[in-house]
C-alpha positions, 0 to 999 in steps of 0.5 A: 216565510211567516209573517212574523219573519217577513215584519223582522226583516222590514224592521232591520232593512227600515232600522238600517235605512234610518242610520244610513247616511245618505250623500246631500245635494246641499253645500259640502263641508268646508275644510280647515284651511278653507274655513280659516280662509273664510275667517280671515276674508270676514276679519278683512272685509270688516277691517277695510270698510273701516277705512274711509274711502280716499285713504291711502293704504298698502296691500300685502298680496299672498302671492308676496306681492305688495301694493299701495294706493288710494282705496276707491271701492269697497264690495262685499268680496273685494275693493278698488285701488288706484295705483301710480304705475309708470306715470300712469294712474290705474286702478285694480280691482283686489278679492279679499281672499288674495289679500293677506294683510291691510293698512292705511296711513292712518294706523300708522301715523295713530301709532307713533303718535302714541308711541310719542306720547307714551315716550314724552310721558314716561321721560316727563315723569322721570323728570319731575320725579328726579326734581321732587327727590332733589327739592326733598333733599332725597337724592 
């Protein structure tokens, strides 16, 4: 072989080693469901770090299952609840990535709170908006 076909060669296999993808030790790629799952695990552990320890809350499971209690324990992949099951207080550990969906006692009393007020506003002007048309002799 001459010199210039042997430097041709080391060229293409060098060329091809660049572009060749080579498997990684590191971390695979995540697939949809579970970069979904990550999302919702991160939007749950900042919801129930909002919600003061002691608070009552209910707790949908993924596998259709529902829990209430009193919030006890907050870690970074899950939170403590203490349960009344058959006359007997237990607590229960819970990951968040079983956790389809949380609420307290405060969100929903703050809501129909609201709800109230939105109502009592909206028939109070309806009210005075009737006695303002009837003192002006519109209606």
């Amino acid at each position: 072989m001459t010199r210039s076909s042997i430097w041709f060669v080391l060229a293409v296999l060098l060329a091809a080693g660049a572009f060749a993808r080579t498997p990684q030790a590191g971390p695979q790629e995540s697939t949809p469901a579970q970069r979904i799952s990550k999302s919702k695990v991160s939007q749950l552990r900042k919801r129930i770090t909002e919600i003061p320890i002691g608070t009552v809350v209910t707790v949908k499971l993924r596998k259709r299952k529902k829990l209430e209690g009193r919030l006890t324990e907050v870690s970074t992949d899950g939170f403590s609840l203490q349960t009344l099951e058959d006359g007997k207080i237990t607590e229960k550990t819970i990951p968040l990535d079983q956790v389809k969906k949380i609420s307290d006692e405060r969100t929903s009393s703050q809501k129909k709170e609201a709800a109230w007020l939105i109502g009592g506003t909206a028939l109070g002007s309806g009210i005075l908006a009737v006695i303002i048309l009837a003192a002006t002799g519109a209606l």
